[in-house]
C-alpha positions in Angstrom: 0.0 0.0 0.0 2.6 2.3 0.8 4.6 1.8 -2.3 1.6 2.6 -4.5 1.4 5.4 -2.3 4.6 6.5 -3.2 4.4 5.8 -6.6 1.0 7.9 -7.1 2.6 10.5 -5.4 5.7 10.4 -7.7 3.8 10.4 -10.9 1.5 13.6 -9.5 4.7 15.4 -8.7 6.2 14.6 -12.5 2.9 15.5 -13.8 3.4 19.1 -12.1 6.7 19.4 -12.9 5.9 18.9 -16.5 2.8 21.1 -16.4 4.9 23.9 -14.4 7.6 24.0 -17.3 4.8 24.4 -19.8 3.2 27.3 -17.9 6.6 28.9 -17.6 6.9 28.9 -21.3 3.7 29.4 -22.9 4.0 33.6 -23.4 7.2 32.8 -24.9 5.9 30.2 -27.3 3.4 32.4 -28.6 6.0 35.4 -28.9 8.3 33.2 -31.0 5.6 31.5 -32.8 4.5 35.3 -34.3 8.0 35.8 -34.8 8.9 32.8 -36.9 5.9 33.6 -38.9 7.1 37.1 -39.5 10.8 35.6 -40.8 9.1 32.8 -42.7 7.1 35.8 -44.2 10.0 38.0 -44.8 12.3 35.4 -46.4 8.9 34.1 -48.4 9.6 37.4 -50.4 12.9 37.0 -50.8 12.2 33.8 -53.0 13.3 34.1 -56.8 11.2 33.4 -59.9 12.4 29.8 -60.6 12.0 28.7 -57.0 15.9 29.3 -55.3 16.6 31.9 -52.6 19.9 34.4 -52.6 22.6 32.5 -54.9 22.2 29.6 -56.8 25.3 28.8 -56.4 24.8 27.7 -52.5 21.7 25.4 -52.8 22.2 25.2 -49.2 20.5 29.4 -48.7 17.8 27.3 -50.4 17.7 24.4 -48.2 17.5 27.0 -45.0 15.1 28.9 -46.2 13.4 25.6 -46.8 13.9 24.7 -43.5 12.4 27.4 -41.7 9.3 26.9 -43.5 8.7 23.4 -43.3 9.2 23.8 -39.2 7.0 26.5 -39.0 4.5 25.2 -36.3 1.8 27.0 -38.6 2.8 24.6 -40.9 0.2 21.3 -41.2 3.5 19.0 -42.9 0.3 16.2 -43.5 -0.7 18.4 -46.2 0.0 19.8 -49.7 2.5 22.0 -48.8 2.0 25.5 -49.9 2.7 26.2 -53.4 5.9 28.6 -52.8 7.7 25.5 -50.7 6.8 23.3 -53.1 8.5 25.5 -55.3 11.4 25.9 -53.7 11.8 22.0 -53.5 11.4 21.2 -56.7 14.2 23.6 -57.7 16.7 22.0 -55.1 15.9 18.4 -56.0 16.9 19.5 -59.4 20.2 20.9 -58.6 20.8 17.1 -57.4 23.7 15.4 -59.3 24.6 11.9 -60.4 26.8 11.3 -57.5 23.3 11.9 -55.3 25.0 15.5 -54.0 22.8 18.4 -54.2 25.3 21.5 -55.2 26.7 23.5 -58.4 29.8 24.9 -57.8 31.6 23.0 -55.0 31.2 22.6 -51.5 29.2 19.8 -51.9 29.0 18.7 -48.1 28.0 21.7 -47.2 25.0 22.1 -49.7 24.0 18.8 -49.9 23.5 18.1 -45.9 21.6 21.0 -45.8 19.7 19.8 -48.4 19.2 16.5 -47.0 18.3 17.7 -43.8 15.3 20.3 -45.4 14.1 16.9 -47.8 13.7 14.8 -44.0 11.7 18.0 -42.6 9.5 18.0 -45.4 8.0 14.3 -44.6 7.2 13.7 -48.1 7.8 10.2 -49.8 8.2 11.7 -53.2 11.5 13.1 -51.8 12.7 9.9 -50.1 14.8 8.9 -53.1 16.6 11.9 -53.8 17.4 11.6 -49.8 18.8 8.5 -50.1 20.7 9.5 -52.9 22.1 12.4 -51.1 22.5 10.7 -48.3 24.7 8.3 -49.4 26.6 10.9 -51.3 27.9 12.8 -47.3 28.5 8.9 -46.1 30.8 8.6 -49.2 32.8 11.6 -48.2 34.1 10.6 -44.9 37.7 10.5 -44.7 39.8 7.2 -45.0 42.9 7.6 -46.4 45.2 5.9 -44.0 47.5 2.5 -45.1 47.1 1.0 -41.8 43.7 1.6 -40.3 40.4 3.3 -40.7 42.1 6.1 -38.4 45.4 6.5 -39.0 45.0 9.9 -40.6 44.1 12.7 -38.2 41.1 13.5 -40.6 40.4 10.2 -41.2 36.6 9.8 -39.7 35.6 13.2 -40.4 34.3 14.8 -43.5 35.3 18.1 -45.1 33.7 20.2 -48.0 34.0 17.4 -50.7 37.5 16.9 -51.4 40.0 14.6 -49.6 43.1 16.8 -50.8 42.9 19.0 -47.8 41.4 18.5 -44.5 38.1 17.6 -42.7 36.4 19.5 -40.5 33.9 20.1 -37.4 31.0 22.3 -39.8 31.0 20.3 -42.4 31.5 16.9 -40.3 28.6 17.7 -37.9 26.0 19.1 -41.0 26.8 15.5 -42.3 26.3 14.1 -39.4 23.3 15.8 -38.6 21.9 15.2 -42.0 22.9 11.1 -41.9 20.9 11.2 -38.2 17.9 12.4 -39.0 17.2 10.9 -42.6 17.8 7.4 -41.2 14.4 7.1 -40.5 13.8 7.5 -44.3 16.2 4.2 -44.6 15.5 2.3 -41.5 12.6 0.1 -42.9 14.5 -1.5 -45.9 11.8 -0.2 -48.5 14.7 1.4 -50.5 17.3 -1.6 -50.1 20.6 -1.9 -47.9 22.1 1.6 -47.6 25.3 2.3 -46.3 26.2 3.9 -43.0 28.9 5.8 -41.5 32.2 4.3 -39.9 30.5 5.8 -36.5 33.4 4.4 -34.7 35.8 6.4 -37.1 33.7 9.4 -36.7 33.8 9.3 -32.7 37.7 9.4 -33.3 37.6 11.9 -35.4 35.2 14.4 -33.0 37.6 13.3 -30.1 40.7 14.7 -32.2 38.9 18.2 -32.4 38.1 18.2 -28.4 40.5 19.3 -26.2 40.6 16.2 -23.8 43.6 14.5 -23.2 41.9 11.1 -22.2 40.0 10.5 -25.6 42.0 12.9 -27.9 45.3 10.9 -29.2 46.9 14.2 -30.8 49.9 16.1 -29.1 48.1 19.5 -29.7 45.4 18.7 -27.1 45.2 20.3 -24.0 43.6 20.2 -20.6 44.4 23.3 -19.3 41.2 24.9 -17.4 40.2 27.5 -19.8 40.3 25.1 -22.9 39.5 21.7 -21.6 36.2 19.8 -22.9 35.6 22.1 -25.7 35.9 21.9 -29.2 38.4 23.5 -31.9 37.6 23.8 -35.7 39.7 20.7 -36.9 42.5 18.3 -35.9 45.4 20.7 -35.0 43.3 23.9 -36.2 41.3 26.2 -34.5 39.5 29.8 -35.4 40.1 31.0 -32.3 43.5 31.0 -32.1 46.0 29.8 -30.0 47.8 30.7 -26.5 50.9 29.9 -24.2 50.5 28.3 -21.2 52.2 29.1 -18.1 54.2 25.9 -18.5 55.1 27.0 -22.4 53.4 24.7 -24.4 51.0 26.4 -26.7 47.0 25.8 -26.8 44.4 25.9 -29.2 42.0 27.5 -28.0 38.1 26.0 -28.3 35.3 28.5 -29.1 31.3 28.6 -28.6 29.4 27.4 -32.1 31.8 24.4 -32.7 32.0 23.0 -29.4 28.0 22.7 -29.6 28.2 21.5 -32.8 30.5 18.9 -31.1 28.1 18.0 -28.4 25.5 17.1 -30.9 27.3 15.3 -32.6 28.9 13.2 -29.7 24.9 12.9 -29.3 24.1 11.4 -32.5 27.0 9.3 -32.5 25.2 7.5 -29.7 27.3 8.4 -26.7 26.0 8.7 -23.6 26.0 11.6 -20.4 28.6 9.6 -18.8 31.3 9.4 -21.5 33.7 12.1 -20.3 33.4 13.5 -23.9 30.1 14.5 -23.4 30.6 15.3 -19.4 33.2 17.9 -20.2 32.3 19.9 -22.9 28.9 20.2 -21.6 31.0 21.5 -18.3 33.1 23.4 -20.9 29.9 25.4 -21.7 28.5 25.5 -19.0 31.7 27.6 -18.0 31.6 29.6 -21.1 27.7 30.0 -21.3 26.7 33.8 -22.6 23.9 35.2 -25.3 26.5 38.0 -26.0 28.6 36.7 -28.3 30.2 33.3 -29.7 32.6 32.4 -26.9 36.3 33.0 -28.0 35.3 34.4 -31.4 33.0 37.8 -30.1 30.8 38.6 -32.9 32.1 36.2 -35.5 29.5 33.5 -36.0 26.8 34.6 -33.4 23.5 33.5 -35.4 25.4 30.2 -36.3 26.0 29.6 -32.9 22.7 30.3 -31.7 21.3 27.4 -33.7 24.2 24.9 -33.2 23.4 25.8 -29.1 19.7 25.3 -29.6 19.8 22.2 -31.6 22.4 20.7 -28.9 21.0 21.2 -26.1 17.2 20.5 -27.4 19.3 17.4 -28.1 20.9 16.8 -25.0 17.5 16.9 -23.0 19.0 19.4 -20.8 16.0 21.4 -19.6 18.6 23.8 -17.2 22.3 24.2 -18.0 24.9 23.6 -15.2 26.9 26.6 -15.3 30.6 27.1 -13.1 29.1 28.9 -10.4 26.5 26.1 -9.2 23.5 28.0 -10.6 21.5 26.5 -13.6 20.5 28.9 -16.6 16.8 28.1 -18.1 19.0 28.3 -21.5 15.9 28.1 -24.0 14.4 31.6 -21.9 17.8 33.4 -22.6 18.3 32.2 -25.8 14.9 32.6 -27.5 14.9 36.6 -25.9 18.4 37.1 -27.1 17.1 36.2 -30.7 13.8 38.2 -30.8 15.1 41.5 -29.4 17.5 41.1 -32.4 14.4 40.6 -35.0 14.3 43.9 -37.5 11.0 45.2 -38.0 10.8 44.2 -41.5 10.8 40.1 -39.9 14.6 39.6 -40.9 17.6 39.7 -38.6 21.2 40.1 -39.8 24.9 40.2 -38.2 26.7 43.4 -38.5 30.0 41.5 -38.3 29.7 40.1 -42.4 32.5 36.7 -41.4 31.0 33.7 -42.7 28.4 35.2 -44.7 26.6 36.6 -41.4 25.9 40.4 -43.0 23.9 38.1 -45.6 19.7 38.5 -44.2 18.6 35.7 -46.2 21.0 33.5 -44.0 20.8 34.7 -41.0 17.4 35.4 -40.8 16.7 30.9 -41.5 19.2 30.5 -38.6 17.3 32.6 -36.2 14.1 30.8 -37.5 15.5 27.7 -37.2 16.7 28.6 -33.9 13.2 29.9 -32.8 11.3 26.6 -34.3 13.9 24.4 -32.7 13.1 26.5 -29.0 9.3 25.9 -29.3 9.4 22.3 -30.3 11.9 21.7 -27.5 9.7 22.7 -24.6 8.0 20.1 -22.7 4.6 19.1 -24.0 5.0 21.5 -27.0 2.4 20.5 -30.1 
């Protein structure tokens, strides 16, 4: 009797929990809700003629823009979509190439996960092949270019922007990755035959080559020093944040905001777990670092992009409050989501005054900070 007791009463107290959090967040969902609508509405403009957004050169401005729309919560995805979309689609299934990437003049990763990604979103069947096609296309990418092993390289496991002359990298290898993740579902039921998969255990050495973490990181450049420990630099050896000498003389590169996120979500979909110390530490790493001002260690540079790499890895994560240095807990998707809409222009769009990375460009930034937004909403507990 008592333990039924007890179990009653733990269920009521979940049940409160759960209906607390959604209290707590329901002004804010409707604020963002009329603010993704007015960025869906402002890049909806922006659209060309033939169906393509900004350049047609970058399929992957398309596959944003794309993106924002199909996650609109206005959006019904059981229906037709509406005949702009469908537009848009059909003009970035048609950039698609015989080697299943979706791109026209290079950086095929890049543009072709992004595509991918905005296919899945869409939940349509007709665009299941051309997701398997593209799919395929990022899995054949990954690096393996060693003699001995699958790892032998330090790029080997990751993926860079479509050539294997130069290096691999976090973006591009965590847009694949993000992209391979979410489309398996499109795969999983065998309806469009055996389909390859990534080397995940390549890829886990290859994210534990760009994390500064002495334990799991087999390079010399890593370091555990306290600033710099748990979080994430650009590539093996590389790092857009610089570098800086230690009290003991050895020289650190350092890790920065977007990429380390975009290193915890991948460690996420790579299937490991909130007791694998790569995980433990770089979520302590931001948790030291956490700030709405700017992209930790690169200031302006990046912000929007690291808005959206925070908000997709910690929706991710299930962390509902993050653990920050000082013992208190920051309600994450509160500070992010008013850090994003006190940036919103009165016209719908948003746009970075500092231009590196294409961040001056509206069209982009303004299907990050939607993105963002519609990955915020759909995160809270008991959202539709």
């Amino acid at each position: 009797m008592k333990t039924a007791i007890c179990v009653a009463l733990a269920s009521t107290m979940v049940l409160a929990q759960a209906q607390d959090s959604k209290n707590r967040y329901l002004s804010l969902q409707v604020e963002m809700k009329a603010a993704i609508a007015r960025g869906n509405a402002w890049l909806a403009k922006q659209q060309k003629e033939d169906g393509h957004w900004d350049n047609a050169e970058l399929p992957a401005f398309t596959a944003l823009a794309l993106t924002a729309a199909v996650r609109d919560p206005a959006v019904d995805r059981k229906a037709d979509l509406p005949p702009h979309i469908a537009k848009g689609f059909e003009w970035l299934i048609a950039q698609q190439k015989d080697d299943g990437g979706i791109y026209n003049k290079g950086l095929s990763v890049y543009n072709t996960a992004t595509a991918v990604t905005a296919l899945t979103g869409a939940e349509k069947e007709r665009y299941e092949p051309m997701i398997v096609k593209g799919r395929k296309h990022l899995i054949d990418q990954q690096w393996d270019i060693g003699q001995k092993k699958e790892t032998d390289n330090k790029n080997d496991g990751g993926i860079g922007y479509g050539s294997k002359n130069d290096r691999s990298d976090m973006s591009n290898t965590y847009l694949a990755i993000e992209a391979i993740a979410l489309s398996r579902k499109v795969i999983e039921d065998g309806k469009h035959g055996n389909q390859p998969d990534l080397d995940w255990d390549a890829a886990v050495t290859f994210l534990s080559r760009c994390q500064n973490l002495t334990e799991t990181n087999d390079q010399p450049y890593a370091s555990d020093d306290e600033k710099n420990k748990g979080g994430f630099i650009y590539g093996p050896g590389e790092t857009k944040a610089g570098e800086e000498t230690l009290p003991d003389g050895r020289v650190a590169l350092r890790s920065y905001g977007s990429i380390s996120y975009a290193g915890l979500l991948s460690l996420i979909y790579a299937k490991l777990g909130p007791d694998d110390p790569r995980v433990k530490t770089v979520k302590e790493w931001l948790g030291k670092n956490y700030t709405l001002e700017e992209n930790p260690g690169m200031g302006a540079e990046g912000l929007y992009y690291y808005y959206q790499t925070m908000s997709k890895a910690l929706s991710a994560a299930g962390i509902d409050k993050l653990q920050l240095a000082d013992g208190k807990e920051a309600d994450w998707r509160t500070d992010l989501a008013g850090a994003i809409l006190k940036k919103q222009r009165e016209d719908g769009s948003w746009a970075n005054a500092n231009g590196r990375w294409m961040e001056s460009n509206p069209v982009l930034v303004t299907a990050y900070c939607v993105m963002s937004l519609e990955q915020l909403y759909y995160s809270i507990p008991d959202a539709p």
